[in-house]
PyMOL CGO cylinders between C-alpha atoms (Angstrom):
from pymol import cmd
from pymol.cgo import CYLINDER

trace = [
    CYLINDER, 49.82, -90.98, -35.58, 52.72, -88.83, -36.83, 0.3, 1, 1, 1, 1, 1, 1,
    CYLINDER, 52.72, -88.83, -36.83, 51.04, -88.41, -39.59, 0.3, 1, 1, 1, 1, 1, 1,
    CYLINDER, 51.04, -88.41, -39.59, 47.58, -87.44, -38.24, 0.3, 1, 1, 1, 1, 1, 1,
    CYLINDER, 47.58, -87.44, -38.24, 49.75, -84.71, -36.08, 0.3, 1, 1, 1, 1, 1, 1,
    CYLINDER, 49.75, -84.71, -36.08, 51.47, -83.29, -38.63, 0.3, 1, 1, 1, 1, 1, 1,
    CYLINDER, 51.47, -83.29, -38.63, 48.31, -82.01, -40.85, 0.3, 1, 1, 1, 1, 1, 1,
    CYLINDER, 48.31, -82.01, -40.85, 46.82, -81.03, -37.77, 0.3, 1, 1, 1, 1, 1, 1,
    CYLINDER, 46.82, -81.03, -37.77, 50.09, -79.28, -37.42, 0.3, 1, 1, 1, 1, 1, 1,
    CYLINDER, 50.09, -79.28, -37.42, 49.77, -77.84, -40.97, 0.3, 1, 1, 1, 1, 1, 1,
    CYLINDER, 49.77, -77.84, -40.97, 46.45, -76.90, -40.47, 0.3, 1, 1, 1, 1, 1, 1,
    CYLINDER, 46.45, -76.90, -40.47, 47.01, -75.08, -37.25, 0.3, 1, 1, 1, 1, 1, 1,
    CYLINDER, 47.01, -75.08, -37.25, 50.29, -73.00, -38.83, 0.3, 1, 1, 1, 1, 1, 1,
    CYLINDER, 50.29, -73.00, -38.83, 47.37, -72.46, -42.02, 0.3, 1, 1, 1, 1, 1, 1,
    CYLINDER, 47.37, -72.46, -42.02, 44.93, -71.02, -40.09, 0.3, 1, 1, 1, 1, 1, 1,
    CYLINDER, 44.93, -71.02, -40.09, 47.09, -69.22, -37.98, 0.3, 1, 1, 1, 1, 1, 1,
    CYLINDER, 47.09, -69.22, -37.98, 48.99, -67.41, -41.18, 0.3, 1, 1, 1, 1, 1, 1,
    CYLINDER, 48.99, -67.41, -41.18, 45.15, -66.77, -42.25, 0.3, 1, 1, 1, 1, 1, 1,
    CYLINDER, 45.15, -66.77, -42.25, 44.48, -64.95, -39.41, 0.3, 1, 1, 1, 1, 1, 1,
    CYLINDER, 44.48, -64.95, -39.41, 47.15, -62.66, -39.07, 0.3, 1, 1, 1, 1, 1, 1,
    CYLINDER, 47.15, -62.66, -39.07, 46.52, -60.18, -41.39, 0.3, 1, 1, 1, 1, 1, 1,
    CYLINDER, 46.52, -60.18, -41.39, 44.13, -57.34, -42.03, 0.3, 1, 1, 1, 1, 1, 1,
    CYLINDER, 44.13, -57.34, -42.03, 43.69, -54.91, -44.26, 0.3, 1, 1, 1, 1, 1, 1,
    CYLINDER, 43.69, -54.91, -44.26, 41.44, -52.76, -41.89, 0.3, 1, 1, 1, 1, 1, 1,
    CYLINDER, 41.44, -52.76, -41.89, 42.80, -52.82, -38.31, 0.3, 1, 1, 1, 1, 1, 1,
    CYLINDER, 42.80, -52.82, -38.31, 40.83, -51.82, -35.18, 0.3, 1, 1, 1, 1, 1, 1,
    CYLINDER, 40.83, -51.82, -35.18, 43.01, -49.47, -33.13, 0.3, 1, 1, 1, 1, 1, 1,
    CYLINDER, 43.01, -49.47, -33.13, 42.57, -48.55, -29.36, 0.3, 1, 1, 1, 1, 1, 1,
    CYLINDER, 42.57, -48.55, -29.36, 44.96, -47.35, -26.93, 0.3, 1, 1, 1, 1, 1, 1,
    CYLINDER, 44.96, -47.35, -26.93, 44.77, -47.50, -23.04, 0.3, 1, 1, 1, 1, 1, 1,
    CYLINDER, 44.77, -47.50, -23.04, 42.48, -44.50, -22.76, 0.3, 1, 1, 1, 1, 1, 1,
    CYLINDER, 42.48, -44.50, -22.76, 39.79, -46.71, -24.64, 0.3, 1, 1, 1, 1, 1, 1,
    CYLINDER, 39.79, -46.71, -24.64, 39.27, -44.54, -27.39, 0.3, 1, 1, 1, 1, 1, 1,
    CYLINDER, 39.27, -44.54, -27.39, 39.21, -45.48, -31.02, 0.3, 1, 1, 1, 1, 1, 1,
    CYLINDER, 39.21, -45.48, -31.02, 40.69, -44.09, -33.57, 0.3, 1, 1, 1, 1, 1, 1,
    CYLINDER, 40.69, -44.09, -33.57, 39.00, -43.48, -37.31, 0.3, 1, 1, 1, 1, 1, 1,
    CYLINDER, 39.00, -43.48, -37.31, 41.55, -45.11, -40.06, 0.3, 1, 1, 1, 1, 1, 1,
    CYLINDER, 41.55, -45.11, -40.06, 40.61, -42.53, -42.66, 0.3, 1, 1, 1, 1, 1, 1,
    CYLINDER, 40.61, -42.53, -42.66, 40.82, -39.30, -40.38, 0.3, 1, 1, 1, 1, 1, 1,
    CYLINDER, 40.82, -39.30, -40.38, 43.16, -36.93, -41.54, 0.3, 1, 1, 1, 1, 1, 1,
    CYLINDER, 43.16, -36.93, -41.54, 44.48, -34.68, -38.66, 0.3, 1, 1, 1, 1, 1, 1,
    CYLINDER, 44.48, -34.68, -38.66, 46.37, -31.59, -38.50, 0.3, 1, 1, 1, 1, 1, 1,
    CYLINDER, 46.37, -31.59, -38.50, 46.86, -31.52, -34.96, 0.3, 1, 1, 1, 1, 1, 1,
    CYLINDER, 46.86, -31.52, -34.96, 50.25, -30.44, -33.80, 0.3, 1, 1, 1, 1, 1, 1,
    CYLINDER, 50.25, -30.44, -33.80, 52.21, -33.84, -31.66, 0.3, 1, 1, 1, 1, 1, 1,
    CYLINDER, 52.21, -33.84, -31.66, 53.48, -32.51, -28.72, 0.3, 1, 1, 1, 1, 1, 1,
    CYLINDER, 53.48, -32.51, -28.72, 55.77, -35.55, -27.00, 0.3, 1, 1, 1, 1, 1, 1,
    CYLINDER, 55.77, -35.55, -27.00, 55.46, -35.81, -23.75, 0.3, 1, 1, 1, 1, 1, 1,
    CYLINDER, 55.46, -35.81, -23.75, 58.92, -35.46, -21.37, 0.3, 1, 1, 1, 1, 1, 1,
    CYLINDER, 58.92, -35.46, -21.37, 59.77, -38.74, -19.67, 0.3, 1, 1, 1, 1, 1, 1,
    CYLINDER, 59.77, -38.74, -19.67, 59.56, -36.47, -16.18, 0.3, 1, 1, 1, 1, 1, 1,
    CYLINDER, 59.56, -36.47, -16.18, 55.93, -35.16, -17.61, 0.3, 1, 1, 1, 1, 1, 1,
    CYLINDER, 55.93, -35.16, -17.61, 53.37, -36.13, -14.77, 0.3, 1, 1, 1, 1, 1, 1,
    CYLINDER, 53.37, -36.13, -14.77, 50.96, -37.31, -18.20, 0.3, 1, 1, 1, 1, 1, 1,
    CYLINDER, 50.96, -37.31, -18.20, 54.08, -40.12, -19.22, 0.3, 1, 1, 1, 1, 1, 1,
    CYLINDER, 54.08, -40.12, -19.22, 52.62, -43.33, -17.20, 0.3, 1, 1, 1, 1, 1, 1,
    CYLINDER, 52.62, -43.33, -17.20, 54.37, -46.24, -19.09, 0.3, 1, 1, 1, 1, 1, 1,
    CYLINDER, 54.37, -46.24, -19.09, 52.78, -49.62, -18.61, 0.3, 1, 1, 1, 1, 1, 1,
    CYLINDER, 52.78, -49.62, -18.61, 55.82, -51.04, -18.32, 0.3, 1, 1, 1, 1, 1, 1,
    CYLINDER, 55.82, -51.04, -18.32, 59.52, -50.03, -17.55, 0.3, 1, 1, 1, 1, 1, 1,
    CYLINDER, 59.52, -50.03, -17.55, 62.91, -51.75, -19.09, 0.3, 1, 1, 1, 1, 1, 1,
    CYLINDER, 62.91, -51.75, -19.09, 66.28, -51.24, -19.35, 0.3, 1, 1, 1, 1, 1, 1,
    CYLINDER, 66.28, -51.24, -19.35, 68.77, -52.33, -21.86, 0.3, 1, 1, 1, 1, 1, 1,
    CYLINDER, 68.77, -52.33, -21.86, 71.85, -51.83, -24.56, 0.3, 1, 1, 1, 1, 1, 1,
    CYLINDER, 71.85, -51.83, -24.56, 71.72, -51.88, -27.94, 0.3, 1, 1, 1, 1, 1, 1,
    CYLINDER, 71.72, -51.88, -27.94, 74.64, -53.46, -30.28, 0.3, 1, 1, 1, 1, 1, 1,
    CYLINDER, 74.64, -53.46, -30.28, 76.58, -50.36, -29.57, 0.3, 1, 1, 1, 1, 1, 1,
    CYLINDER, 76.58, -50.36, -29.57, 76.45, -50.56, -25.79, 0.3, 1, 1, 1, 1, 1, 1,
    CYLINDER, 76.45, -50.56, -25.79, 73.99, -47.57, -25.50, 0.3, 1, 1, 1, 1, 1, 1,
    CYLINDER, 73.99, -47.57, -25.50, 71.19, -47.59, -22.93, 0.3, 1, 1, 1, 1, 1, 1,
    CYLINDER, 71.19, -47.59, -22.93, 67.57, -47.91, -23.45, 0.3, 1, 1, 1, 1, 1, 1,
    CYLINDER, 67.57, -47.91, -23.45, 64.37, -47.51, -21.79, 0.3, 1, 1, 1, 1, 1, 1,
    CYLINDER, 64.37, -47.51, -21.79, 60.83, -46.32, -21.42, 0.3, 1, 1, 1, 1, 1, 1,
    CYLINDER, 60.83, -46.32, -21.42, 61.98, -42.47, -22.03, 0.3, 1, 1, 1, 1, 1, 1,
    CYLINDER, 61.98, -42.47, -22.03, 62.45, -43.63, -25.72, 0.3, 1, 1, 1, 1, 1, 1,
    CYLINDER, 62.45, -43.63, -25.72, 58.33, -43.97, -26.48, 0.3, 1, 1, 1, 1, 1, 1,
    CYLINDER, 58.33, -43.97, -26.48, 58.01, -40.14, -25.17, 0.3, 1, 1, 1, 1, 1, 1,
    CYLINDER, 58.01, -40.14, -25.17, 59.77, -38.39, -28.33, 0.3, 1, 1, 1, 1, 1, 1,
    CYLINDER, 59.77, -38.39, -28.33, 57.71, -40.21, -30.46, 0.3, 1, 1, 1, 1, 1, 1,
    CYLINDER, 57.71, -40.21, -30.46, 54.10, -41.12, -31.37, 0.3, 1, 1, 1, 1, 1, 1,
    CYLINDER, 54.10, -41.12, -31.37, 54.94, -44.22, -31.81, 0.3, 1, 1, 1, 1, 1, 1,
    CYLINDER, 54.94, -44.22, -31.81, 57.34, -46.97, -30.99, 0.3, 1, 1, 1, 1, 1, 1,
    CYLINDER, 57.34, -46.97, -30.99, 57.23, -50.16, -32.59, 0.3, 1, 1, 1, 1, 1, 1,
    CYLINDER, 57.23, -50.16, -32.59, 58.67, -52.64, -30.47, 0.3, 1, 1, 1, 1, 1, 1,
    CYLINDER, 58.67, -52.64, -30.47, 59.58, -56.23, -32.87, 0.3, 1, 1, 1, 1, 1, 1,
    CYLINDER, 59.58, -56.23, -32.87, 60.35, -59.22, -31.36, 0.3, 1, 1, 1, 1, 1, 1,
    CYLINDER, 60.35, -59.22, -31.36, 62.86, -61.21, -33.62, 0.3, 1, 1, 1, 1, 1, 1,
    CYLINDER, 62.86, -61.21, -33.62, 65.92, -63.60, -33.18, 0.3, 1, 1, 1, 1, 1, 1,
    CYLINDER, 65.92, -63.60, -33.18, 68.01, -64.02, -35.79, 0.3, 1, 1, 1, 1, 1, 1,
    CYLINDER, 68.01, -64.02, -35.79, 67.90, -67.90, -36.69, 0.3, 1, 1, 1, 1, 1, 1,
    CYLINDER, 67.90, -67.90, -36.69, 64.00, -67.12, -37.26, 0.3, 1, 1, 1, 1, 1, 1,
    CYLINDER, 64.00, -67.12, -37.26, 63.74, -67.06, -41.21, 0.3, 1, 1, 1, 1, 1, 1,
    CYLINDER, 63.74, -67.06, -41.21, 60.46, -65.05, -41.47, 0.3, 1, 1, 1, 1, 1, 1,
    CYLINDER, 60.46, -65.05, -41.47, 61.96, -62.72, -38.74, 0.3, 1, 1, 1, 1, 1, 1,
    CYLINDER, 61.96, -62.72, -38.74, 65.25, -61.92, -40.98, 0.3, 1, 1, 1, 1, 1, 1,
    CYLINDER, 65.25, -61.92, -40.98, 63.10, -61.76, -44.30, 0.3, 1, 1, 1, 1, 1, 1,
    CYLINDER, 63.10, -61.76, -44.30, 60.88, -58.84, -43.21, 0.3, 1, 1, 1, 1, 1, 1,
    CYLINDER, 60.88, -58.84, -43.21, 63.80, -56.39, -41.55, 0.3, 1, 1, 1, 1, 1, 1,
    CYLINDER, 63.80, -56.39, -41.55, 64.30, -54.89, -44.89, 0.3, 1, 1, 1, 1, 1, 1,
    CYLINDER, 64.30, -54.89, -44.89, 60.51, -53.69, -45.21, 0.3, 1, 1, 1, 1, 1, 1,
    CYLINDER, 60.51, -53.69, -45.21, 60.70, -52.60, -41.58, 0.3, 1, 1, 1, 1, 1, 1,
    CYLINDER, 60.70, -52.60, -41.58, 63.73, -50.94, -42.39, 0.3, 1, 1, 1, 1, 1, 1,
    CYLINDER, 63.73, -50.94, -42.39, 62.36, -49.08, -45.34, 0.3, 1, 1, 1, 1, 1, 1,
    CYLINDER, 62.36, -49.08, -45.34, 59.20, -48.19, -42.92, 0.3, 1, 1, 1, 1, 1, 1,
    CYLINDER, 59.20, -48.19, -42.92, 61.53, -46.51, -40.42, 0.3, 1, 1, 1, 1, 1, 1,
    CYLINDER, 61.53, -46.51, -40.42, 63.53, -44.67, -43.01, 0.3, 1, 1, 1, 1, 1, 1,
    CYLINDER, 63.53, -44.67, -43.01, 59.45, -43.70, -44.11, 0.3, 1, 1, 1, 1, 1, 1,
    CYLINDER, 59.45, -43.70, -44.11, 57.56, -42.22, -41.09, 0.3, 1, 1, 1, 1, 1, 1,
    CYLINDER, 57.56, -42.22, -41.09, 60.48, -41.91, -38.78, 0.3, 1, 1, 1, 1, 1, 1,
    CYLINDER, 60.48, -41.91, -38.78, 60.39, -37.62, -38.88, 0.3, 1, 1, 1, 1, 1, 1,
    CYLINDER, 60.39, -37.62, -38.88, 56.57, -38.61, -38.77, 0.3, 1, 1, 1, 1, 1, 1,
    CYLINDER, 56.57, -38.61, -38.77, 57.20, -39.75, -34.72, 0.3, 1, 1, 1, 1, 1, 1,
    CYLINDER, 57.20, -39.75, -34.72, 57.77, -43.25, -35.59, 0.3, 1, 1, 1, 1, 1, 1,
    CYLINDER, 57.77, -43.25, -35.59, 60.15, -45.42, -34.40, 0.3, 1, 1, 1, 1, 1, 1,
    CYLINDER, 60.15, -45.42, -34.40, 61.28, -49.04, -34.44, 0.3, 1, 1, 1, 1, 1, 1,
    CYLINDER, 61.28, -49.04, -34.44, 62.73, -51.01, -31.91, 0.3, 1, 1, 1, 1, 1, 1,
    CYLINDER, 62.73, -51.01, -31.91, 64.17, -54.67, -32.69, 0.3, 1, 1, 1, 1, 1, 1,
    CYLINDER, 64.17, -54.67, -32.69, 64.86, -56.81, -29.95, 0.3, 1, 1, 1, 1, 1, 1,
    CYLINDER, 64.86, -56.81, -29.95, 66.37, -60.04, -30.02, 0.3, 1, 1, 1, 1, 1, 1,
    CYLINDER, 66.37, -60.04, -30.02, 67.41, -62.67, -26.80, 0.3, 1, 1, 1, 1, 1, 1,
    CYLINDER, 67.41, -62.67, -26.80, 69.89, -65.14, -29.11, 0.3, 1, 1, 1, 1, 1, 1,
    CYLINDER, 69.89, -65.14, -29.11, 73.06, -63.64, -27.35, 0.3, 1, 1, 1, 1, 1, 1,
    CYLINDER, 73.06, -63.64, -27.35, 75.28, -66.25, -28.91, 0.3, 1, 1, 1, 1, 1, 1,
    CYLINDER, 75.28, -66.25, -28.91, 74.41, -65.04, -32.69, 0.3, 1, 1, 1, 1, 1, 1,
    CYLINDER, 74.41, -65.04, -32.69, 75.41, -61.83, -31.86, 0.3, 1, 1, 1, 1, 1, 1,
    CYLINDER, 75.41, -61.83, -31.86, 77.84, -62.22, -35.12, 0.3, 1, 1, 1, 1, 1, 1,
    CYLINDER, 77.84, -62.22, -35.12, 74.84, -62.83, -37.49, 0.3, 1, 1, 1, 1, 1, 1,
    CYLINDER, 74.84, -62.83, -37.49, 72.88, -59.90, -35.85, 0.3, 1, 1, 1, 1, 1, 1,
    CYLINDER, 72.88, -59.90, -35.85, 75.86, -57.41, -36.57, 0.3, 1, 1, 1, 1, 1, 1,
    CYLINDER, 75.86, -57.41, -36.57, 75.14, -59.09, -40.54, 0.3, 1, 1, 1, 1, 1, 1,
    CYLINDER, 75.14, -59.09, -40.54, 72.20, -58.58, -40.86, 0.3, 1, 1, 1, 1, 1, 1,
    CYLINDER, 72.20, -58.58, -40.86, 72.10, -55.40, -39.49, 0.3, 1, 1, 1, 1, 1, 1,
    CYLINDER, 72.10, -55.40, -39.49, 74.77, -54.81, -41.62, 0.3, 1, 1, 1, 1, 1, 1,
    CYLINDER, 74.77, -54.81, -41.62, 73.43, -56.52, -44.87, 0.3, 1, 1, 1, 1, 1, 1,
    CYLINDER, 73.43, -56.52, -44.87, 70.43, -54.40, -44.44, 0.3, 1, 1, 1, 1, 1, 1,
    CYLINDER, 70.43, -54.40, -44.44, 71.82, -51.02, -43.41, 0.3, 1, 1, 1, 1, 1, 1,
    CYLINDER, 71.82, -51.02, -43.41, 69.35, -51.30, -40.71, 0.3, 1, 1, 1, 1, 1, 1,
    CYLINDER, 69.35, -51.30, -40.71, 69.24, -48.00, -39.38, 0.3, 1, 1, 1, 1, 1, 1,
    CYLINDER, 69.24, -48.00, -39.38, 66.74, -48.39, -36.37, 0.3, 1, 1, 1, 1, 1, 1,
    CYLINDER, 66.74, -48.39, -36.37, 68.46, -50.22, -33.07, 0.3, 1, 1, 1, 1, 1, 1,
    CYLINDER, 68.46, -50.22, -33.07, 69.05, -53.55, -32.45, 0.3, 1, 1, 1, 1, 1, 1,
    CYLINDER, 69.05, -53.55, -32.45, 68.07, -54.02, -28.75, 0.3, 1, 1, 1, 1, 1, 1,
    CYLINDER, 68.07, -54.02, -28.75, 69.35, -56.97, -26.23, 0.3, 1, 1, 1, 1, 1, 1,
    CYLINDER, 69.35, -56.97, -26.23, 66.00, -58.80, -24.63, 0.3, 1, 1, 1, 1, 1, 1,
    CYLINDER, 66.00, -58.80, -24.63, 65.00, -57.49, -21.42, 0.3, 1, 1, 1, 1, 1, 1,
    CYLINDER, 65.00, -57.49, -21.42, 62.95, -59.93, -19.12, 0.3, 1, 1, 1, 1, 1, 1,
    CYLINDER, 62.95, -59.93, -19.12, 59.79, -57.60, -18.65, 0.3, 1, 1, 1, 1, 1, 1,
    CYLINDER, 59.79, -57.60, -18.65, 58.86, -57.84, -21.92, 0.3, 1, 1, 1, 1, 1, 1,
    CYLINDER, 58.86, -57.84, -21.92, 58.25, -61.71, -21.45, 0.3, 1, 1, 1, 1, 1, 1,
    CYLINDER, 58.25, -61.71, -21.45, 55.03, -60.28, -20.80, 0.3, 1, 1, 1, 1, 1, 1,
    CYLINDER, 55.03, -60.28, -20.80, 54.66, -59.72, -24.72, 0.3, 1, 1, 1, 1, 1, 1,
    CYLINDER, 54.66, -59.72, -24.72, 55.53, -63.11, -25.55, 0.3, 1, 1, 1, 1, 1, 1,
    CYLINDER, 55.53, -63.11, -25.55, 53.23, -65.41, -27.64, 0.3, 1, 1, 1, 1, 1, 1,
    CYLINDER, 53.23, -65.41, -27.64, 55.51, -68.32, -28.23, 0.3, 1, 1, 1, 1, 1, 1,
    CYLINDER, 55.51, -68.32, -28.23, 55.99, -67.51, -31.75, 0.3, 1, 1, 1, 1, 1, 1,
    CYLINDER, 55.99, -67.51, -31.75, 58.82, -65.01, -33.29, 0.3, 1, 1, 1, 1, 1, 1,
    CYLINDER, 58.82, -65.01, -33.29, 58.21, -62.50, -34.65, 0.3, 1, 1, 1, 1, 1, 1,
    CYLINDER, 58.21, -62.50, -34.65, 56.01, -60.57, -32.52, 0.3, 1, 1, 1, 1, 1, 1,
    CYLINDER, 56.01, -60.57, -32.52, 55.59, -57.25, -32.60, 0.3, 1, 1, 1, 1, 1, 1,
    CYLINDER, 55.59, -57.25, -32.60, 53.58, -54.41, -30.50, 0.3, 1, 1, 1, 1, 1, 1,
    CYLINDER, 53.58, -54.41, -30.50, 53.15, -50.73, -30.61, 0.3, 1, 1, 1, 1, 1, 1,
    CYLINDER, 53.15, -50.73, -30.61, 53.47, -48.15, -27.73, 0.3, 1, 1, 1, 1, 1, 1,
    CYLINDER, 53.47, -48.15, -27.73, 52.39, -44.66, -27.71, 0.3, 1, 1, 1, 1, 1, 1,
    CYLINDER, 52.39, -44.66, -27.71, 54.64, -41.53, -26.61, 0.3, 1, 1, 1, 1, 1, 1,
    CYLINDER, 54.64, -41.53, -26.61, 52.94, -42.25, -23.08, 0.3, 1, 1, 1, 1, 1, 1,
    CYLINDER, 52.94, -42.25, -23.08, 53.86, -45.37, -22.82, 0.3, 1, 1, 1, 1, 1, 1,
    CYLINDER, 53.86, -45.37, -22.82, 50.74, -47.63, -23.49, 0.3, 1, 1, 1, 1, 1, 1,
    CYLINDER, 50.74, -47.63, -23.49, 50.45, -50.47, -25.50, 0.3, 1, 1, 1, 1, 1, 1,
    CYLINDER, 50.45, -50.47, -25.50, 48.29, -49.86, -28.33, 0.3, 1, 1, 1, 1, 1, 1,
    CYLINDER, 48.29, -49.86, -28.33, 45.26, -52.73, -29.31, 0.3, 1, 1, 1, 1, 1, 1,
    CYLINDER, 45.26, -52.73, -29.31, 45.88, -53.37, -32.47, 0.3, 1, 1, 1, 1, 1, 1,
    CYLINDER, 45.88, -53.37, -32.47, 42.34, -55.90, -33.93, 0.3, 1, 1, 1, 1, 1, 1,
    CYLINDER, 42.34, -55.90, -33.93, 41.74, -56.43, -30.17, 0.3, 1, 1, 1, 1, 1, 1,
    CYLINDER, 41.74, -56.43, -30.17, 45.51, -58.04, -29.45, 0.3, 1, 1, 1, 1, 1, 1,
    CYLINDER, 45.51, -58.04, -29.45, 48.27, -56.60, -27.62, 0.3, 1, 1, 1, 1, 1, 1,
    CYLINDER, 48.27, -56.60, -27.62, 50.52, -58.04, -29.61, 0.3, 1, 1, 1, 1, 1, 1,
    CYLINDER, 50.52, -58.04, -29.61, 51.03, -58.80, -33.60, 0.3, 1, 1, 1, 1, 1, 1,
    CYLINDER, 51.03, -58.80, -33.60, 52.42, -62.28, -34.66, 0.3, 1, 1, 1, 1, 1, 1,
    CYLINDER, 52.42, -62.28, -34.66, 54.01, -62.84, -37.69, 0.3, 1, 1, 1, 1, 1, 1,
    CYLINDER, 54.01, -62.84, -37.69, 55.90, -60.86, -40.38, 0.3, 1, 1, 1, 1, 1, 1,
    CYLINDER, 55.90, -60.86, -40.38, 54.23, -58.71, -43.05, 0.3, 1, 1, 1, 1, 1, 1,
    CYLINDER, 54.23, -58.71, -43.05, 55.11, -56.57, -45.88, 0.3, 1, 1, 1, 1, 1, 1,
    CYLINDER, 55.11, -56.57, -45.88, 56.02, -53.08, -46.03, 0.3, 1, 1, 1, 1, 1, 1,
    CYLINDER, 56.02, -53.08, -46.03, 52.19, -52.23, -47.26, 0.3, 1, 1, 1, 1, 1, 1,
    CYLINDER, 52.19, -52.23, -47.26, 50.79, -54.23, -44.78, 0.3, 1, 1, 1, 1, 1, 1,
    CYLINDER, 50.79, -54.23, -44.78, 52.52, -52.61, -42.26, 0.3, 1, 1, 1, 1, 1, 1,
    CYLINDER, 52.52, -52.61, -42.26, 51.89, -49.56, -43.45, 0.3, 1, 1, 1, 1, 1, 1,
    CYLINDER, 51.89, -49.56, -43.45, 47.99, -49.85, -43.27, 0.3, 1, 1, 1, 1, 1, 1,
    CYLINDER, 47.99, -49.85, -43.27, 48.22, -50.31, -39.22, 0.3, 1, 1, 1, 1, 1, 1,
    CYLINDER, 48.22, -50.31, -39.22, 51.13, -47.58, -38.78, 0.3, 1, 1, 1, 1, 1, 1,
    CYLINDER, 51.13, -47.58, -38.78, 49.32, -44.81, -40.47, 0.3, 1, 1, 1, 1, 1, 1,
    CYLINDER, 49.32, -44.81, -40.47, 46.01, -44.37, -38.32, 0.3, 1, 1, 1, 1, 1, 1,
    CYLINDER, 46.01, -44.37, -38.32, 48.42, -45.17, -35.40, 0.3, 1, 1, 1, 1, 1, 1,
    CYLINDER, 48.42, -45.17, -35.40, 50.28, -41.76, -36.82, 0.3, 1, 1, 1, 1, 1, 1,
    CYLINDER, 50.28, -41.76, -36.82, 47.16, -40.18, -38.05, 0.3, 1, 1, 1, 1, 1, 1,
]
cmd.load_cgo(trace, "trace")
């Protein structure tokens, strides 16, 4: 029997890894409309303020970050957009991608990108300050905040994208991304997002 469930098991965590990726993503935000992967735009990004009547975030939060500085929904309004990762730092696959997310911040950041980790393991707070440090992570760390259980999938990492108004962006029809990827991969969702 233990047997039996572990390849089911394999085939399950097989499938799922299959899944995962794609080189062409569908993107949507709230408003419904989608947006053309190859379209080039010149359009000028104008953020919206946090006290703009047009900023309607889906959600609210407040936190710290490993410095003690406060977060919340304000931070998705001074950029296009915020990727929010869900990682914990005993999660292998979680620690082995922060260097490609890293180098994607350093990339598109003055592009109106930003990256939000956020972790809930508040007893490894010692390994997050190394691998932050390791990694000369330059994007924040951020302590979990209970409203984004609403993001959770069961599996770490997960990751999802807001715009500067505050909406979660569907990215192949999800809300949410599981798994790690590679810088490219990345890279070929974050760029329409930015278009």
């Amino acid at each position: 029997m233990k047997k039996i469930l572990s390849i089911l098991l394999c085939a399950v965590m097989a499938l799922s890894a299959a899944s995962c990726g794609s080189s062409a993503p569908s993107i949507e935000t709230k408003s419904g409309k989608d947006k053309d992967k190859t379209e080039e735009t010149t359009e000028e990004f104008t953020a919206p303020s946090a006290t703009d009547g047009d900023f309607t975030p889906e959600f609210t939060f407040s936190t710290t970050d490993r410095d003690g500085n406060t977060w919340d929904e304000s931070a998705f309004a001074s950029n296009k957009i915020t990727m929010i990762n869900f990682w914990e730092p005993w999660c292998g696959p979680c620690c082995e991608e922060i260097p490609a997310l890293e180098r994607l911040y350093e990339t598109y950041k003055d592009q109106g990108f930003q990256i939000l980790g956020v972790y809930s393991e508040t007893t490894m707070e010692n390994e997050v300050d190394g691998i932050k440090d390791d990694g000369k992570v330059s994007y924040p760390f951020l302590h979990y905040d209970s409203v984004f259980d609403q993001f959770q999938t069961g599996y770490v990492p997960t990751t999802i994208f807001v715009d500067s108004y505050g909406h979660v962006i569907t990215i192949d029809g999800e809300r949410a991304v599981i798994g790690s990827r590679s810088y490219e991969d990345w890279e070929k969702i974050i760029k329409p997002l930015l278009g």
